[in-house]
VOPAGU-2260 file (C-alpha; in pm, 1 decimal, decimal comma):
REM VOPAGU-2260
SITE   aa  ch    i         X         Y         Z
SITE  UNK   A    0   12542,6   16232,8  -11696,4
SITE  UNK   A    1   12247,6   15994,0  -11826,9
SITE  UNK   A    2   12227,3   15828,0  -11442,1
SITE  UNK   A    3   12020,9   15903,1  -11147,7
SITE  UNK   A    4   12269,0   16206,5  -10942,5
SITE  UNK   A    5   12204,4   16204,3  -10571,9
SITE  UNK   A    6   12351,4   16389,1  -10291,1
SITE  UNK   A    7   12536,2   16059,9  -10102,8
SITE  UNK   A    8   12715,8   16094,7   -9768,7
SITE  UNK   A    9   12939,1   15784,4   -9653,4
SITE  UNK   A   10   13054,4   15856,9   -9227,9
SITE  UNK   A   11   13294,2   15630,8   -9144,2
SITE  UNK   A   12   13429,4   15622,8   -8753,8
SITE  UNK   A   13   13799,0   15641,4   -8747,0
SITE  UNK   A   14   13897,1   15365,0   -8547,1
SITE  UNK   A   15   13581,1   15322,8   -8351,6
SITE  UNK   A   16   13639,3   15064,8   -8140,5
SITE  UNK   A   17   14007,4   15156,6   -8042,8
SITE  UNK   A   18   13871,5   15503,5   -8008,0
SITE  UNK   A   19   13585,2   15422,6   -7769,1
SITE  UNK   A   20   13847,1   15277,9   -7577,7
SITE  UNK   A   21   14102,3   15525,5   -7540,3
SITE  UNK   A   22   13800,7   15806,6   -7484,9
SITE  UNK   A   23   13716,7   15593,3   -7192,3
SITE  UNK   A   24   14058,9   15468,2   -7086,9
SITE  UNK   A   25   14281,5   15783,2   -7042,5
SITE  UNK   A   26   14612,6   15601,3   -6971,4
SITE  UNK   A   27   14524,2   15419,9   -7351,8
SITE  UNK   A   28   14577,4   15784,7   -7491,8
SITE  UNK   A   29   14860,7   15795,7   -7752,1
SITE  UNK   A   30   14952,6   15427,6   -7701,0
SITE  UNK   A   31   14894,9   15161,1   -7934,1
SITE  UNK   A   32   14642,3   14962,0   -7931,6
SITE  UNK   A   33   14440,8   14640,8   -8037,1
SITE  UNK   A   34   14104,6   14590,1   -7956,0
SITE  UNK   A   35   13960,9   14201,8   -8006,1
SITE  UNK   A   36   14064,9   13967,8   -7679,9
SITE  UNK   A   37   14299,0   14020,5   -7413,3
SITE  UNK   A   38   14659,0   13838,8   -7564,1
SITE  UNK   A   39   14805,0   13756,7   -7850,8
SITE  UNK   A   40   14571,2   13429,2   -7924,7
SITE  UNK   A   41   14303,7   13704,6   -8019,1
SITE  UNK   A   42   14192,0   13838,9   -8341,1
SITE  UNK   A   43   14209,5   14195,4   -8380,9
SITE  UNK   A   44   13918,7   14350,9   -8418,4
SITE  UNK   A   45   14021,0   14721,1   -8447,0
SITE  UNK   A   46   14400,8   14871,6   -8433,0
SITE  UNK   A   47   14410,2   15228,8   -8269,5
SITE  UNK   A   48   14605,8   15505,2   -8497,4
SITE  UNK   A   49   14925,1   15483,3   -8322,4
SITE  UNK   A   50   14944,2   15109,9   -8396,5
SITE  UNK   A   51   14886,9   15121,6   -8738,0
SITE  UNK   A   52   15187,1   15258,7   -8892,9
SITE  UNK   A   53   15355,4   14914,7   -8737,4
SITE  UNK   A   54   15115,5   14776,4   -9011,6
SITE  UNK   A   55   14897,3   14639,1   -8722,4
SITE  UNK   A   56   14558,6   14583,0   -8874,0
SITE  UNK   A   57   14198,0   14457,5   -8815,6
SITE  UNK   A   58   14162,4   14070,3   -8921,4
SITE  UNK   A   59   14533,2   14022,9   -8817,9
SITE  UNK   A   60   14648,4   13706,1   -8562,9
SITE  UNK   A   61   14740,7   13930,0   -8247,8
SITE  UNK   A   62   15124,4   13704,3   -8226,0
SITE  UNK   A   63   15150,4   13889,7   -8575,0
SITE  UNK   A   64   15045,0   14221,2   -8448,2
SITE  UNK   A   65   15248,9   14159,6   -8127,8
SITE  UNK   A   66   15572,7   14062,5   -8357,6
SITE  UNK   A   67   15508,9   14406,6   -8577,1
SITE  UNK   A   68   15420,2   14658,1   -8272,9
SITE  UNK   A   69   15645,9   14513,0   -7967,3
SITE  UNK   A   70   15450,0   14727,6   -7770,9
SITE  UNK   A   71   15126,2   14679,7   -7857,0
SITE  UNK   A   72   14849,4   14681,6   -7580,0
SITE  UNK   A   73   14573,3   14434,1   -7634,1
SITE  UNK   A   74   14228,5   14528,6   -7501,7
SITE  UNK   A   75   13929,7   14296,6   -7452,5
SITE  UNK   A   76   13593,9   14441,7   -7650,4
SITE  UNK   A   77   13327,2   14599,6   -7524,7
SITE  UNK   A   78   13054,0   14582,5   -7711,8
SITE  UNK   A   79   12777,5   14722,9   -7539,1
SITE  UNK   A   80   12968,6   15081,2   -7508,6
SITE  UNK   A   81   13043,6   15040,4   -7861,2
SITE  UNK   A   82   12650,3   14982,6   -7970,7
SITE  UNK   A   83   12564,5   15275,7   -7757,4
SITE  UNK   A   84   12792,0   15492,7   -7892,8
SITE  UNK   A   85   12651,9   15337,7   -8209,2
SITE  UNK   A   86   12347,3   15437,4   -8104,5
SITE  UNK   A   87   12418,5   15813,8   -8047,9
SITE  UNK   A   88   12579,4   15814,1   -8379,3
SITE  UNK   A   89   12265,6   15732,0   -8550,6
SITE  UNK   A   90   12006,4   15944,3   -8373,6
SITE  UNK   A   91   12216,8   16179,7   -8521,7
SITE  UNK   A   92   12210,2   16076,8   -8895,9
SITE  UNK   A   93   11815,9   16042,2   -8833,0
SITE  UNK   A   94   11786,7   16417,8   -8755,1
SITE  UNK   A   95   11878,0   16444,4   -9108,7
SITE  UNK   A   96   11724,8   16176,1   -9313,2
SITE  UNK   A   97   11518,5   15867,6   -9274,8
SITE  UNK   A   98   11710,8   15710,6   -9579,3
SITE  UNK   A   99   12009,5   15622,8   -9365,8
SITE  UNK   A  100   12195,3   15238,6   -9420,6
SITE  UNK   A  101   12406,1   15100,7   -9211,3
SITE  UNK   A  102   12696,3   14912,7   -9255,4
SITE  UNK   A  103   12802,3   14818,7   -8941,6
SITE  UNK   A  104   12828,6   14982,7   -8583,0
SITE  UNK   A  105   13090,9   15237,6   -8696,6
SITE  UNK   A  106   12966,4   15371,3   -9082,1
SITE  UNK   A  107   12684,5   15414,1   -9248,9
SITE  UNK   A  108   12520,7   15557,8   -9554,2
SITE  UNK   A  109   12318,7   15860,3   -9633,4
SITE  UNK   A  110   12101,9   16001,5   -9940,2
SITE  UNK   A  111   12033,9   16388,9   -9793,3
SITE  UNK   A  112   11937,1   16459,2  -10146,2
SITE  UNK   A  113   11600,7   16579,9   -9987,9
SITE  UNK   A  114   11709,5   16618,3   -9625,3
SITE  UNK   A  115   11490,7   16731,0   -9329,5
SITE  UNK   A  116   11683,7   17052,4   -9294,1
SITE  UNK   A  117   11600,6   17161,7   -9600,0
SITE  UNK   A  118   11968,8   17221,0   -9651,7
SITE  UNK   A  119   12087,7   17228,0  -10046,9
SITE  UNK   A  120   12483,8   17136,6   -9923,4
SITE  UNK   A  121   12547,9   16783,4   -9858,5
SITE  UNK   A  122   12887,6   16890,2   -9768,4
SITE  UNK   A  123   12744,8   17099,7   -9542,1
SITE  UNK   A  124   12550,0   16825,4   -9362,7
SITE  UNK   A  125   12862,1   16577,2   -9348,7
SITE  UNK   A  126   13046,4   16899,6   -9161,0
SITE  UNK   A  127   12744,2   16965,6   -8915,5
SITE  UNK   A  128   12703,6   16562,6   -8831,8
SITE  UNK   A  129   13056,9   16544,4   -8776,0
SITE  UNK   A  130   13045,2   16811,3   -8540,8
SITE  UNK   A  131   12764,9   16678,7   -8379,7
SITE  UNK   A  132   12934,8   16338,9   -8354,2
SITE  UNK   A  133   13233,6   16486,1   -8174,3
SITE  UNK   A  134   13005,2   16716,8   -7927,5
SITE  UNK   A  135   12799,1   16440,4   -7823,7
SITE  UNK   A  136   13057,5   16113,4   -7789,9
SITE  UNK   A  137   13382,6   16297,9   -7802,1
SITE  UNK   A  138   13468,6   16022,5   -8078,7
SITE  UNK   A  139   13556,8   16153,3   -8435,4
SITE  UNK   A  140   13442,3   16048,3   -8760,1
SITE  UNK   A  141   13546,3   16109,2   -9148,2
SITE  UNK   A  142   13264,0   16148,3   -9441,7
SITE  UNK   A  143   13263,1   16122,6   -9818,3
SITE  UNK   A  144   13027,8   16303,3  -10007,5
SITE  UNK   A  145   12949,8   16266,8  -10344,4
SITE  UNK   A  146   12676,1   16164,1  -10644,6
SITE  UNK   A  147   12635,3   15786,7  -10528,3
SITE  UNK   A  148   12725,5   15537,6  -10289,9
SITE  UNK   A  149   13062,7   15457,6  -10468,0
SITE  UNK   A  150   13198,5   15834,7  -10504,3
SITE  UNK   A  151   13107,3   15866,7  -10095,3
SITE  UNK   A  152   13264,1   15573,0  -10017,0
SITE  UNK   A  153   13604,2   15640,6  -10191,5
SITE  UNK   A  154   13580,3   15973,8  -10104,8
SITE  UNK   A  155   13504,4   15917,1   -9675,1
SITE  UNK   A  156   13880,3   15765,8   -9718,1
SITE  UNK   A  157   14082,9   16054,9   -9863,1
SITE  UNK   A  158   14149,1   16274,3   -9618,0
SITE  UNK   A  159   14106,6   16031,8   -9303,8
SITE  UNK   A  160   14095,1   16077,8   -8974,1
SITE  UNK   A  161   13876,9   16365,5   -8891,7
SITE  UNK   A  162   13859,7   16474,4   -9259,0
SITE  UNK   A  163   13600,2   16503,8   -9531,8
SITE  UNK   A  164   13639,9   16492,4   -9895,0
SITE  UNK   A  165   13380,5   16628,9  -10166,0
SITE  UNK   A  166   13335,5   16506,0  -10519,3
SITE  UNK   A  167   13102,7   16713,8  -10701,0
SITE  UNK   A  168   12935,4   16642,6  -11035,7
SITE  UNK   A  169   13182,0   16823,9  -11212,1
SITE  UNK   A  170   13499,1   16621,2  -11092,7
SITE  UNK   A  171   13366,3   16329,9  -11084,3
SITE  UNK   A  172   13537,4   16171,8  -11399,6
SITE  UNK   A  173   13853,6   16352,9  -11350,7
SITE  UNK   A  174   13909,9   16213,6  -11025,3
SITE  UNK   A  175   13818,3   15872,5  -11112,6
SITE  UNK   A  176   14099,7   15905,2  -11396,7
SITE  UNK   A  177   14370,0   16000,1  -11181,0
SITE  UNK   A  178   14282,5   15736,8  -10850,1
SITE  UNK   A  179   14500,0   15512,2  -10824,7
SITE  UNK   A  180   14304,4   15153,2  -10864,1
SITE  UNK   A  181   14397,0   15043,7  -10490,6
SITE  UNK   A  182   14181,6   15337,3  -10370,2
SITE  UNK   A  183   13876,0   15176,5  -10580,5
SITE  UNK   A  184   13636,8   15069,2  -10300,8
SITE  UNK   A  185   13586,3   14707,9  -10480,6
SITE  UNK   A  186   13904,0   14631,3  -10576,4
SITE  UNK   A  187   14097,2   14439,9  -10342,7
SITE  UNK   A  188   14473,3   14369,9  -10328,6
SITE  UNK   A  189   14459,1   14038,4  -10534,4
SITE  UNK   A  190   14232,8   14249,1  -10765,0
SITE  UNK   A  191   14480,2   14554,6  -10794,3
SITE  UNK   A  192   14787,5   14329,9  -10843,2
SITE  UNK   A  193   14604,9   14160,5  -11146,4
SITE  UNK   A  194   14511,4   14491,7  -11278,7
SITE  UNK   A  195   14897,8   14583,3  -11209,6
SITE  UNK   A  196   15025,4   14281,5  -11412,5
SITE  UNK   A  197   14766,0   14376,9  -11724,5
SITE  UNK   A  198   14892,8   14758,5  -11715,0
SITE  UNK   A  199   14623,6   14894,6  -11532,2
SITE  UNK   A  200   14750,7   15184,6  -11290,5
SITE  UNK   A  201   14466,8   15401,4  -11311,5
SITE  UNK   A  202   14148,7   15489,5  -11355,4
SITE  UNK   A  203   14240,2   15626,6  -11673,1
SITE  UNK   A  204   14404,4   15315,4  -11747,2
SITE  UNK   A  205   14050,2   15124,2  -11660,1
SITE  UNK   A  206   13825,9   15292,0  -11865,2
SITE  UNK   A  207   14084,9   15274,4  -12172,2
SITE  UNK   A  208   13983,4   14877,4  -12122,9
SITE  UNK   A  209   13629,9   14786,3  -12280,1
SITE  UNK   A  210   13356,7   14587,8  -12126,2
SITE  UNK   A  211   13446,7   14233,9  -12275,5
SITE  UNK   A  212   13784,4   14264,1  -12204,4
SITE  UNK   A  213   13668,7   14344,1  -11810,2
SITE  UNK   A  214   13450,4   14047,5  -11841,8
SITE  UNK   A  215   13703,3   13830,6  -11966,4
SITE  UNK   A  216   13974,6   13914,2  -11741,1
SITE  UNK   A  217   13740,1   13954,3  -11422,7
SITE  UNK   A  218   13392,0   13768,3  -11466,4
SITE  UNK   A  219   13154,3   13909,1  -11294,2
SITE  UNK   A  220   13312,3   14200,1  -11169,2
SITE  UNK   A  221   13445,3   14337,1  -11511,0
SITE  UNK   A  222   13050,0   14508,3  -11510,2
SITE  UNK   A  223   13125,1   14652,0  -11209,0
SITE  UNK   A  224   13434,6   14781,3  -11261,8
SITE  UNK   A  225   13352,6   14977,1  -11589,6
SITE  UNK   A  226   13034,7   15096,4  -11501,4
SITE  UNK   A  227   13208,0   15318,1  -11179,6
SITE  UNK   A  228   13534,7   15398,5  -11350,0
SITE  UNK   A  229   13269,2   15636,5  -11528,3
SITE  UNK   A  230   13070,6   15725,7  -11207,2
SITE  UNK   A  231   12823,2   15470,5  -11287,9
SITE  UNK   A  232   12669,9   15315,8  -10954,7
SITE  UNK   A  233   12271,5   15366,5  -10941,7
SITE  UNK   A  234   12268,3   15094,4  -10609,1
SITE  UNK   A  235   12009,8   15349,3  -10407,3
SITE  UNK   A  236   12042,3   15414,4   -9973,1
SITE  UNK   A  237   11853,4   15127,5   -9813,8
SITE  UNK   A  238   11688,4   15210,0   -9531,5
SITE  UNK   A  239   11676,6   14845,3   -9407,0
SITE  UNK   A  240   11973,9   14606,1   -9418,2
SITE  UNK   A  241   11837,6   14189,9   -9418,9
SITE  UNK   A  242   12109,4   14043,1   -9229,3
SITE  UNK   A  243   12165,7   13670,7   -9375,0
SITE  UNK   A  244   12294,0   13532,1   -9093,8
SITE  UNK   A  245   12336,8   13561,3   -8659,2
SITE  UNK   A  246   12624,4   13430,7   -8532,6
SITE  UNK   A  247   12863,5   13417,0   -8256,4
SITE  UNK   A  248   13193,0   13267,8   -8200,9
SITE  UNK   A  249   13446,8   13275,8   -7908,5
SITE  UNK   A  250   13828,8   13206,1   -7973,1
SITE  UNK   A  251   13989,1   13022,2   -7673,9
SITE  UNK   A  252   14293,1   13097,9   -7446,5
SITE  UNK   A  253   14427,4   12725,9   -7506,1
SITE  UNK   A  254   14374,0   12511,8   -7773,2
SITE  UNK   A  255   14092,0   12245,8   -7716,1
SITE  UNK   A  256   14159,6   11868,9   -7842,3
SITE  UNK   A  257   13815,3   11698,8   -7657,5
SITE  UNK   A  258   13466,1   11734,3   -7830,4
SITE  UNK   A  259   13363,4   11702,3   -7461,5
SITE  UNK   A  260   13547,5   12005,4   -7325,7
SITE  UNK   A  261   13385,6   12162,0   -7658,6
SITE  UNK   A  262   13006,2   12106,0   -7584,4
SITE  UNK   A  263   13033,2   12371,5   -7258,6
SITE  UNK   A  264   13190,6   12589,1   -7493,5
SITE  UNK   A  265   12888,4   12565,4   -7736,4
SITE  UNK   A  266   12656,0   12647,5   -7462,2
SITE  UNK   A  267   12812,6   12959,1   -7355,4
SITE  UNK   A  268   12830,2   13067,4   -7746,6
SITE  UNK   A  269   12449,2   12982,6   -7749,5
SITE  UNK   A  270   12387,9   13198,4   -7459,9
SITE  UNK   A  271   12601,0   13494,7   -7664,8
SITE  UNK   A  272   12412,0   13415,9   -8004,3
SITE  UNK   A  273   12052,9   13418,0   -7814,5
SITE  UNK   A  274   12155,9   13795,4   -7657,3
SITE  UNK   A  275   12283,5   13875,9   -8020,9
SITE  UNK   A  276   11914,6   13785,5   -8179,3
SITE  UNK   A  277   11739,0   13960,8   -7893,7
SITE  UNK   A  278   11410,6   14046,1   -7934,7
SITE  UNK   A  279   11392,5   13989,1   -8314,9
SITE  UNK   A  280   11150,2   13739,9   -8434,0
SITE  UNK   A  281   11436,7   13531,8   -8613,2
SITE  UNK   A  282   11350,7   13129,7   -8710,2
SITE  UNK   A  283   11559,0   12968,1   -8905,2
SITE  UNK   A  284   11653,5   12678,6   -9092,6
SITE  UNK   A  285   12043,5   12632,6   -9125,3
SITE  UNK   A  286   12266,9   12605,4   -8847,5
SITE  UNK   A  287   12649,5   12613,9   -8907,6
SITE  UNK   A  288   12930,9   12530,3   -8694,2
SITE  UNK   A  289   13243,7   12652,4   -8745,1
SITE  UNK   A  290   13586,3   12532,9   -8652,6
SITE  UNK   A  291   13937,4   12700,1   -8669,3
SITE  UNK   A  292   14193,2   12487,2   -8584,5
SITE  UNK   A  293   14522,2   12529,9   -8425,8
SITE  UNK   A  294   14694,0   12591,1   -8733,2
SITE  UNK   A  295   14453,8   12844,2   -8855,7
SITE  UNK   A  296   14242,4   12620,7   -9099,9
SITE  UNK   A  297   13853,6   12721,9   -9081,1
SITE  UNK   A  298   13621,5   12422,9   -9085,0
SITE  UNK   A  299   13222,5   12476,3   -9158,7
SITE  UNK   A  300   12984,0   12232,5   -9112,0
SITE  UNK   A  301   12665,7   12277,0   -9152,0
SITE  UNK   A  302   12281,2   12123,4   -9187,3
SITE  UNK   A  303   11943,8   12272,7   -9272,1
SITE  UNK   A  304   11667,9   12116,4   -9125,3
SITE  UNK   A  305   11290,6   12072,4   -9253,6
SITE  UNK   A  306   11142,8   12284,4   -9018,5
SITE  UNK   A  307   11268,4   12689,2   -8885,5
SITE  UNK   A  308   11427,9   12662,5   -8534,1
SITE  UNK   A  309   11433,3   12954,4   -8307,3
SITE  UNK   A  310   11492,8   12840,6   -7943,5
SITE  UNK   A  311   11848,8   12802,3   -7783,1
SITE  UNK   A  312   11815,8   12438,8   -7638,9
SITE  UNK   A  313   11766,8   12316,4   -8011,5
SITE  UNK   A  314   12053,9   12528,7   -8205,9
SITE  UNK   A  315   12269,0   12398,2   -7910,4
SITE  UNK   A  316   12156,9   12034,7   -8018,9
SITE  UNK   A  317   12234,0   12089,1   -8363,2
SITE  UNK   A  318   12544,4   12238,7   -8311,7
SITE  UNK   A  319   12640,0   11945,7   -8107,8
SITE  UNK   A  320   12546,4   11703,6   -8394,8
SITE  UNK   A  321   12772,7   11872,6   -8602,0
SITE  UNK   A  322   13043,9   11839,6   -8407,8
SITE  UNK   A  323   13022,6   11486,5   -8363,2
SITE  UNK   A  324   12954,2   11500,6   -8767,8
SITE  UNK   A  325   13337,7   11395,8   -8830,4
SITE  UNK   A  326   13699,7   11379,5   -8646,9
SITE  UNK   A  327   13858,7   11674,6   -8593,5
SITE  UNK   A  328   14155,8   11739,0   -8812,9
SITE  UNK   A  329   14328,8   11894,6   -8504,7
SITE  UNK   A  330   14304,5   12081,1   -8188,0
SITE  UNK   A  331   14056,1   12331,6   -8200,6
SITE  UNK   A  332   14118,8   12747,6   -8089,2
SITE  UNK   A  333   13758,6   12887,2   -8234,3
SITE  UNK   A  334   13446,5   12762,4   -8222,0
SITE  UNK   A  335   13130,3   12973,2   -8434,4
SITE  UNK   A  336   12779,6   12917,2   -8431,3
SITE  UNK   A  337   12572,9   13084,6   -8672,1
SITE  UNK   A  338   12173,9   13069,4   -8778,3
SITE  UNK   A  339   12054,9   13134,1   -9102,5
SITE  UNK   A  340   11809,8   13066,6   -9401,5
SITE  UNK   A  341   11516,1   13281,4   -9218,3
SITE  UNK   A  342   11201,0   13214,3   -9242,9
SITE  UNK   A  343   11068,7   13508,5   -9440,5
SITE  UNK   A  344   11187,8   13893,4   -9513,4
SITE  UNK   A  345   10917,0   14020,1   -9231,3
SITE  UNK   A  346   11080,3   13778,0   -8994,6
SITE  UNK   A  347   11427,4   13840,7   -9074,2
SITE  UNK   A  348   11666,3   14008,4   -8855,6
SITE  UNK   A  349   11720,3   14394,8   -8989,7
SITE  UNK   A  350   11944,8   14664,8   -8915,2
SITE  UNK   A  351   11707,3   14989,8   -8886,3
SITE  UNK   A  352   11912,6   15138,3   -8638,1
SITE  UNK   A  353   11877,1   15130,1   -8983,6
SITE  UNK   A  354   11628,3   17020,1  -10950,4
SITE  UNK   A  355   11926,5   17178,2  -10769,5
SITE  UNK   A  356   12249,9   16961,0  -10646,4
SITE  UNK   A  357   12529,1   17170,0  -10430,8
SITE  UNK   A  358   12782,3   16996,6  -10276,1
């Protein structure tokens, strides 16, 4: 292989927030769950294991999880037991590398090519963390290990929950052939059904398919997709994530029709966005509003101003402006605020919390 071959582990939490919950919730145990509000006007945000073969999943209304899993327990989130569990987790992957990215709260990547163990088995270190994971939050956790981000990432889903899978040098393009195009971390379902319409089953049945014709068919992504049907994927572990945007939102337990009833609502959202920048240095210049209306239609409205804003009081004034901006279509269920277009990379908001090859 003419490409850079590094020893990548992907950890990915099986259902982390649903499983923080029912480790701290005994009489949650073996039920189903959905984590993301408190009825079925919520957003779920995580769907425990029992719940899921009712094909209750995250990003699904909770009346449609509700109609698929009768009895289906919604739980509010918590998210400060779910950051420090978060935390834990990570203290962890640090006792093993420095070059560890995050994702998000619940999965992360590693490059333990040179590890601080000293340890040539990267499957060995997935199996220790894991352990580790378990011992210290009683929580458990599935890993992917394999020559680049792509491999590890494809791989941490094989043999979920509480698994691991390996995909050594060696297999690499025999696997690939024989995955079935759904499983390609990339490929989405609108993706996979095009694919499906053109013939394309396989990874086999990818890499039959040359570059133009990728191009043609999918733009941009055509590159993409034949570069890691042959295990091509030289993106490297980034130790630190920019985030391009804080935001919070809140959806509401009845539909709201008056701007006026809305502008309280905006201040309590700026209150949740200011304790989601923290102590970060974040100024920026864009603030967007965002609006989901009773019948599900999303709304953004936005404005970037001359000059990088930082302070509560005057995100809460913009917001406001852009609510008066226009009528509303309809009642409103959601309301977002988000900041963005930071001032520079030393003052953006990051995520830190982010020879011979043996697998």
């Amino acid at each position: 292989m003419d490409f850079p071959i590094r020893k990548i582990v992907h950890i990915d939490m099986d259902a982390f927030f649903a499983s923080v919950e029912q480790r701290d919730r005994p009489e949650l145990r073996g039920k189903p769950i959905a984590v993301g509000g408190g009825s079925e006007r919520c957003v779920v945000a995580a769907a425990s294991y029992e719940a899921r073969p009712f094909g209750v999943r995250s990003a699904m209304s909770g009346r449609q999880a509700k109609k698929l899993c009768p009895e289906l327990i919604f739980v509010s989130s918590n998210f400060e037991r779910y950051k420090e569990a978060s935390d834990q987790i990570r203290t962890i992957f640090f006792e093993y590398t420095d070059l560890v990215e995050p994702l998000s709260l619940d999965e992360a990547y590693l490059d333990v090519t040179q590890n601080k163990k000293g340890m040539l088995s990267a499957s060995q270190i997935a199996e220790e963390i894991r352990k580790k994971i378990h011992t210290k939050t009683q929580l458990t956790a599935s890993a992917g290990i394999s020559i680049n981000k792509f491999l590890a990432k494809v791989a941490s889903d094989y043999n979920k929950p509480n698994g691991q899978k390996t995909i050594p040098p060696e297999e690499v393009l025999d696997f690939l052939a024989s995955l079935d195009i759904r499983k390609f971390h990339g490929i989405g379902k609108v993706t996979a059904d095009k694919m499906y319409r053109l013939g394309i089953y396989t990874g086999a049945d990818l890499k039959m398919r040359s570059a133009d014709e990728l191009n043609e068919k999918f733009g941009k992504s055509g590159s993409y997709y034949y570069h890691v049907v042959r295990g091509i994927h030289t993106t490297p572990v980034k130790s630190v994530r920019i985030a391009k945007s804080v935001g919070a939102e809140r959806t509401f337990s009845e539909n709201l029709s008056s701007e006026i009833y809305m502008e309280e609502r905006l201040k309590e959202i700026v209150k949740a966005l200011q304790k989601r920048m923290g102590k970060r240095k974040i100024a920026g210049k864009t603030v967007t509003l965002k609006i989901k209306y009773s019948d599900f239609v999303i709304q953004t409205r936005s404005k970037t101003l001359p000059f990088y804003i930082s302070d509560a009081s005057l995100i809460l004034e913009e917001a406001k402006k852009l609510l008066y901006q226009e009528k509303l279509q309809n009642s409103v269920r959601l309301l977002g605020i988000s900041l963005s277009n930071f001032k520079s990379e030393k003052t953006q908001a990051t995520i830190e919390e982010q020879l011979k090859f043996r697998f």
